[in-house]
Wavefront OBJ file of the C-alpha trace (Angstrom):
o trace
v -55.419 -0.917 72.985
v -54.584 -0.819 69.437
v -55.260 2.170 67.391
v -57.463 2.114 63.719
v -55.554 2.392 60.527
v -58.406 3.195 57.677
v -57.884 1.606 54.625
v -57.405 3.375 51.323
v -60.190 1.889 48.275
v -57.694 1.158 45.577
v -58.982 -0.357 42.742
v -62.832 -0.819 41.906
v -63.773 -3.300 38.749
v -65.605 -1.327 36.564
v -69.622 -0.803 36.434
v -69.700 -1.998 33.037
v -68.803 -5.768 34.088
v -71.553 -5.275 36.997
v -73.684 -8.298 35.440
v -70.654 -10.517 34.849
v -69.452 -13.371 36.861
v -66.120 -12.605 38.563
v -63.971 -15.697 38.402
v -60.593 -14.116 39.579
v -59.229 -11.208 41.145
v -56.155 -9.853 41.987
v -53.706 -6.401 41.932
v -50.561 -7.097 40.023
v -47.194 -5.515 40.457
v -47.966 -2.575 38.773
v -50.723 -2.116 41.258
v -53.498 -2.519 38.101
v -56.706 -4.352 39.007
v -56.759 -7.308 36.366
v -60.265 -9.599 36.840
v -61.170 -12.201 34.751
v -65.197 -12.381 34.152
v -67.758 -14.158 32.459
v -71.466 -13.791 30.834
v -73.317 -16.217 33.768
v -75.942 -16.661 30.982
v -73.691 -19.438 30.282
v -74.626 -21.493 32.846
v -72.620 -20.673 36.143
v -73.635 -22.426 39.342
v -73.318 -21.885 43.195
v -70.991 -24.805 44.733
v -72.840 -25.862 47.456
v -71.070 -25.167 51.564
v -69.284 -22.355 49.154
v -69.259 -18.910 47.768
v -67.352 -19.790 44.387
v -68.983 -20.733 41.198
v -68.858 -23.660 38.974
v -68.806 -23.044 35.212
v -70.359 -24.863 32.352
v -67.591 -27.715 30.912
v -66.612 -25.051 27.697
v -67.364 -21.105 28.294
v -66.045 -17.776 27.313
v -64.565 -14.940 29.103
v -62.874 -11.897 29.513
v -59.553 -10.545 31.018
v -59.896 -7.145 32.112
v -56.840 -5.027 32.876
v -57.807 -1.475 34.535
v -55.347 1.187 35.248
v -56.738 3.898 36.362
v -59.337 4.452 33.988
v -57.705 2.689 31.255
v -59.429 -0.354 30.602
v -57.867 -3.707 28.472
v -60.093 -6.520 27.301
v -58.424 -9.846 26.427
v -61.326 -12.178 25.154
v -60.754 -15.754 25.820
v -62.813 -18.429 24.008
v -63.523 -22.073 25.081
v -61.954 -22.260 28.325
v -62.650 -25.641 29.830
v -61.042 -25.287 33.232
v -62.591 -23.661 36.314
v -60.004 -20.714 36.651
v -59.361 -19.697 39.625
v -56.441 -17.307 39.428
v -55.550 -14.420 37.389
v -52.010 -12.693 37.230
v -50.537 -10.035 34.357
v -47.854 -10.911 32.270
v -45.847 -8.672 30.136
v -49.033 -7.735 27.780
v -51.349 -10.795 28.561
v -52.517 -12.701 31.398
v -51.423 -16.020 33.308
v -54.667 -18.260 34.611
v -54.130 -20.714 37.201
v -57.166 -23.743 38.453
v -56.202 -24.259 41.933
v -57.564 -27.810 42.138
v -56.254 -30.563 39.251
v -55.939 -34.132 40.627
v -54.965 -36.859 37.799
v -57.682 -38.850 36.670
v -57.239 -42.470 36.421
v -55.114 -43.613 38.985
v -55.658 -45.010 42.407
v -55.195 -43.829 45.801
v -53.236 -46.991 46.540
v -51.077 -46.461 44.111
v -49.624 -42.713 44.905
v -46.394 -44.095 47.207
v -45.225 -45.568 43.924
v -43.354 -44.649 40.870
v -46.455 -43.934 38.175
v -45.857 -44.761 34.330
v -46.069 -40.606 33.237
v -48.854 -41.842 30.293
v -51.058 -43.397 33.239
v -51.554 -39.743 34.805
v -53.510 -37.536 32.424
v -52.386 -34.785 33.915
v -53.633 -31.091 33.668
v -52.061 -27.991 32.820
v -53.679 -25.986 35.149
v -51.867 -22.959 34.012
v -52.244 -20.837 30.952
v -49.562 -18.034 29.320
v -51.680 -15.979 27.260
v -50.842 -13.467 25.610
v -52.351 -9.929 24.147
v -54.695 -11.413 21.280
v -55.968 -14.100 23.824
v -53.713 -16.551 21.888
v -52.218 -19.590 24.136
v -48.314 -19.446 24.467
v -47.639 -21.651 26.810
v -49.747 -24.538 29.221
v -48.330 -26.492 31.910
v -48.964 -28.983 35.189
v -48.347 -27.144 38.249
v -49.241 -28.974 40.909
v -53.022 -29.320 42.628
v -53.548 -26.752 45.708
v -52.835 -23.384 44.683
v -53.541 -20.992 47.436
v -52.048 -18.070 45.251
v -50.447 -16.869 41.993
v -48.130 -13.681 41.693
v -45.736 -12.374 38.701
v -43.011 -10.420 39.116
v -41.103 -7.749 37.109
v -38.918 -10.110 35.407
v -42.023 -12.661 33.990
v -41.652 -14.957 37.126
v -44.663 -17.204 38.216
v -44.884 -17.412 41.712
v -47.028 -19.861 43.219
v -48.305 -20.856 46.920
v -50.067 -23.687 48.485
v -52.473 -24.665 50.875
v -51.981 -27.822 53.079
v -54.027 -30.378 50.540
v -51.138 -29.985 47.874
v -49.868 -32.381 46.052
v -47.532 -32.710 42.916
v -46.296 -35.678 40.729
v -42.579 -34.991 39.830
v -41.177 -36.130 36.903
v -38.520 -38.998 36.607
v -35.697 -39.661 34.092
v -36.884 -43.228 33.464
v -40.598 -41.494 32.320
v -42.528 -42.135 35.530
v -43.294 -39.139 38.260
v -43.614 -39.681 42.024
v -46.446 -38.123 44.362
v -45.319 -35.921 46.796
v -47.390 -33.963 49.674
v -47.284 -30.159 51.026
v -45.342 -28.173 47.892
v -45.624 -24.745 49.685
v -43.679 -22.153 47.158
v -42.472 -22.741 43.689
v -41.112 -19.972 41.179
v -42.162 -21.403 37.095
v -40.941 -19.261 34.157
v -43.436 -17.866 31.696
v -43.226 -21.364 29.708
v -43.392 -23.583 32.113
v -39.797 -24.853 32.690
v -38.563 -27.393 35.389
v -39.298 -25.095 38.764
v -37.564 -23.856 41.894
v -39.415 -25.771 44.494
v -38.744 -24.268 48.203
v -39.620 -27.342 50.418
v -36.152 -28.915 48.599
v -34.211 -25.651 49.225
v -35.629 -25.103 53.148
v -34.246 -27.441 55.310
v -36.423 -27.600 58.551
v -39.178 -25.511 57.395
v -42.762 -27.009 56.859
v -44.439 -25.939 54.023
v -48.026 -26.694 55.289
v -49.850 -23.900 54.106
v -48.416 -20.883 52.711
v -50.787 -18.114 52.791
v -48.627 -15.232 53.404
v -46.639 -14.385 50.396
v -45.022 -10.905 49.222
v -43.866 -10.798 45.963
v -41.823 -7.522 45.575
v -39.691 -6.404 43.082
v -36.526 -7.969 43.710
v -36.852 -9.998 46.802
v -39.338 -12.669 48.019
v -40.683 -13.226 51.561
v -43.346 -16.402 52.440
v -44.080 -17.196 56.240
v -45.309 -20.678 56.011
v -47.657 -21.954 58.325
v -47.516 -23.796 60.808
v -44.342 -21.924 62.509
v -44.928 -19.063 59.875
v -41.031 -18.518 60.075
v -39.853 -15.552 57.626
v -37.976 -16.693 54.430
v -36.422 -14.359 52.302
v -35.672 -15.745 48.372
v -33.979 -14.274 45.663
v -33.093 -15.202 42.374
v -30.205 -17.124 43.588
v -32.482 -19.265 45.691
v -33.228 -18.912 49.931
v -31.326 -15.914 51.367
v -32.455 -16.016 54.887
v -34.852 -17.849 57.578
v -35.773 -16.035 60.710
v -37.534 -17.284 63.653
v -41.088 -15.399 64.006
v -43.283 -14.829 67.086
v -46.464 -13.643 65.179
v -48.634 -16.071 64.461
v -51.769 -16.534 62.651
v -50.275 -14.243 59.721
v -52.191 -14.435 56.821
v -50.711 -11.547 54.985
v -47.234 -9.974 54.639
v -45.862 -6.146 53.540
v -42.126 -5.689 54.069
v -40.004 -2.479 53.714
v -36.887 -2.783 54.305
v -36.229 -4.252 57.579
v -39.861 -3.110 59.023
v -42.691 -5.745 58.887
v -46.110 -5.658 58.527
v -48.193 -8.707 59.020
v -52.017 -9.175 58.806
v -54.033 -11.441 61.076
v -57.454 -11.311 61.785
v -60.592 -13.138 63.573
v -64.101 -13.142 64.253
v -65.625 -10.315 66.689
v -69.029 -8.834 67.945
v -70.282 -10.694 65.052
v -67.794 -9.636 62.783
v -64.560 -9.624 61.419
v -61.630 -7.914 62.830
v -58.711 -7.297 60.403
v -55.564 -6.245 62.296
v -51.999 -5.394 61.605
v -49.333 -6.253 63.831
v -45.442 -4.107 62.845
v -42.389 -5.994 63.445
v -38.738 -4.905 63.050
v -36.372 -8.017 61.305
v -32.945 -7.213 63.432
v -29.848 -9.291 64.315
v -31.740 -12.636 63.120
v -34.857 -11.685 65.074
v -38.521 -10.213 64.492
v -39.841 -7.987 67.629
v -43.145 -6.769 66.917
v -43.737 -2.872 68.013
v -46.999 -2.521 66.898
v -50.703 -3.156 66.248
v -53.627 -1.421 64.395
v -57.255 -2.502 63.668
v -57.699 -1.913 60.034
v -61.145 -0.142 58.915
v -62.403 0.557 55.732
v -62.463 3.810 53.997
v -66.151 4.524 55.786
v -64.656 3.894 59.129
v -66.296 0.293 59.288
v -65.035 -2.634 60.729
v -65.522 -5.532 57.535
v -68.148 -8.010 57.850
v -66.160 -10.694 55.964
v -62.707 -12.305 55.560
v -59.752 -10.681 54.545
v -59.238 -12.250 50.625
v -56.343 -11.766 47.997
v -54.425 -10.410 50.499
v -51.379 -9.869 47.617
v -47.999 -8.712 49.253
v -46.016 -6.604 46.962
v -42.842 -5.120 49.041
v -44.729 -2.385 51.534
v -48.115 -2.617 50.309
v -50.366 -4.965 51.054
v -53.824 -5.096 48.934
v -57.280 -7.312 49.906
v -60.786 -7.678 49.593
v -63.883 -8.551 51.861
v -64.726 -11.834 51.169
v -67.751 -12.120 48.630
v -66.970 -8.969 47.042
v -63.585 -9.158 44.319
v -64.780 -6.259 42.269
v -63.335 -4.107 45.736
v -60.120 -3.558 46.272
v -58.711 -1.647 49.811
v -54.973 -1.307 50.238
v -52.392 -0.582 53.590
v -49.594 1.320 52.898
v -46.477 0.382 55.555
v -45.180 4.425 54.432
v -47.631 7.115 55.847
l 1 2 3 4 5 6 7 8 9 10 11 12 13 14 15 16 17 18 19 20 21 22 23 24 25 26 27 28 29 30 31 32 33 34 35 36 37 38 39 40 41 42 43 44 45 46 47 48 49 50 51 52 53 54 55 56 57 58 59 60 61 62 63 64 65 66 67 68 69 70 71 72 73 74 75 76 77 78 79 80 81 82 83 84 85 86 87 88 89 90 91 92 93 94 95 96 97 98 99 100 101 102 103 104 105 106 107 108 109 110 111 112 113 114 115 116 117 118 119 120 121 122 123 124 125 126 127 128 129 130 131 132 133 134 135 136 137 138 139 140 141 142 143 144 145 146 147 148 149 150 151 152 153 154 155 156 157 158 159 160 161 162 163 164 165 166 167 168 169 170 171 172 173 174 175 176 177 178 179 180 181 182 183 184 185 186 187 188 189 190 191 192 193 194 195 196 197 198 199 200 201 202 203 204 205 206 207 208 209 210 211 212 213 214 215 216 217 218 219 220 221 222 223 224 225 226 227 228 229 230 231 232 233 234 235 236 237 238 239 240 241 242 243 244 245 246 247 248 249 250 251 252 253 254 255 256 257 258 259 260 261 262 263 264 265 266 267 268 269 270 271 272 273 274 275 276 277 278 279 280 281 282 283 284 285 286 287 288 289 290 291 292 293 294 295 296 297 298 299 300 301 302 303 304 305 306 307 308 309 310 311 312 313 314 315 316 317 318 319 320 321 322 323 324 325 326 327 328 329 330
């Protein structure tokens, strides 16, 4: 039977943002709580089947940066894409829209080359810095699952399994290409590192289990959820991997920490299974039920779920002003 492991509360969004909208959530790597929120008396609505919001076409908000009980505001005016996605970077903010397909062109005509002026593509992500001022904006693919910076202004981004990207050609015209996975942009928005072209016999379905740590990157994509280890220099390592069903990675060293979870007793069940990576192999050793800090089992999902070398940091799902983190060091 597997023993509890209570959670720690890490990061709370302020009560003075209780009336706002919360568009995006995450924990960045300095473990700060960045959020970006909105006034809803602008107009936000419930998507039906869904617990996100859809906002007005042109609306205001507000990227908050708490550490500790330091508290930045970056005000951002006029935003007219759904924003789904919030990361720190340097002393602003990165904003990703997970979901971006080109207007104007027909399904019939995404297994050929595309004229780059038919597309009207979107840069679904924005480089902004301190005064809320735009520095960069750029097309990044439609899908994102997840968006991570690192240390050294990296923009890490994952996929889920309905992405799709239109790469660009030297005669002008792009090409439509399925399941993207992983891709590393700089802060301006630069040709990327793509990892489906760099990981030969790996599928990049769905990649939902990302840890970006400080020097090193690990992803288990699904469906084999293999462990792949990049570094600057590109894929380091891929190791076969008997836990499945990870949706959530910590790694220390050569110790392991993956998160799965399911439904139970009308519930959810969040649970931690520890692996050793040794000689080319993953062995898992352990298991732990994860509660919250009031000894509850959590009603919801696991969300965020943000990987940053042994720490692992999520949410219930519903509630991204609430932060819990598991530590892989006691």
């Amino acid at each position: 039977m597997a023993a509890d492991h209570r959670l720690a509360l890490h990061a709370t969004l302020p009560d003075r943002y209780a009336h706002h909208e919360v568009l995006a959530s995450t924990i960045d790597h300095c473990g700060r709580l960045a959020a970006l929120v909105a006034d809803p008396a602008q107009g936000f609505t419930p998507i039906p089947h869904s617990s996100t919001l859809r906002p007005p076409p042109r609306y205001d908000a507000t990227a908050v940066i708490c550490d500790s009980d330091e508290i930045r505001e970056i005000t951002l005016t006029d935003l007219d894409l759904w924003f789904t996605h919030i990361d720190t970077l340097g002393d602003g903010t990165v904003l990703a829209a997970a979901r971006c397909k080109p207007a104007g062109v027909d399904v019939e005509r995404f297994r050929w080359l595309v004229q780059e002026d038919e597309l009207h593509l979107t840069d679904n992500v924005q480089v902004i810095d301190a005064d809320g001022q735009t520095q960069s904006a750029f097309y990044a693919g439609d899908g994102i699952e997840q968006l991570l910076t690192d240390p050294q202004g990296n923009i890490w981004i994952s996929y889920f399994d309905e992405s799709n990207y239109w790469f660009p050609n030297p005669d002008g015209t792009r090409s439509y290409s399925l399941m993207i996975g992983l891709a590393r942009w700089d802060s301006h928005g630069s040709s990327p590192w793509m990892a489906p072209s760099h990981t030969a016999d790996v599928v990049w379905c769905h990649c939902y289990a990302l840890n970006v740590g400080h020097d090193v990157v690990h992803a288990c994509p699904y469906t084999d959820f293999p462990l792949i280890e990049i570094d600057s220099d590109g894929v380091r390592s891929i190791t076969p991997n008997p836990v499945k069903r990870c949706t959530g990675l910590a790694v220390s060293g050569s110790e392991l920490a993956f998160l799965d979870q399911h439904r139970a007793s009308g519930g959810c069940r969040w649970e931690v299974r520890r692996a050793r990576r040794e000689d080319g192999a993953v062995t898992e050793t352990d298991r732990a039920n994860l509660l919250l800090p009031d000894n509850r089992h959590p009603t919801g999902w696991a969300r965020g779920n943000i990987g940053r070398d042994g720490t692992l940091w999520l949410h219930e799902n519903g509630d991204p002003r609430r932060w819990y983190r598991y530590d892989m060091s006691p």
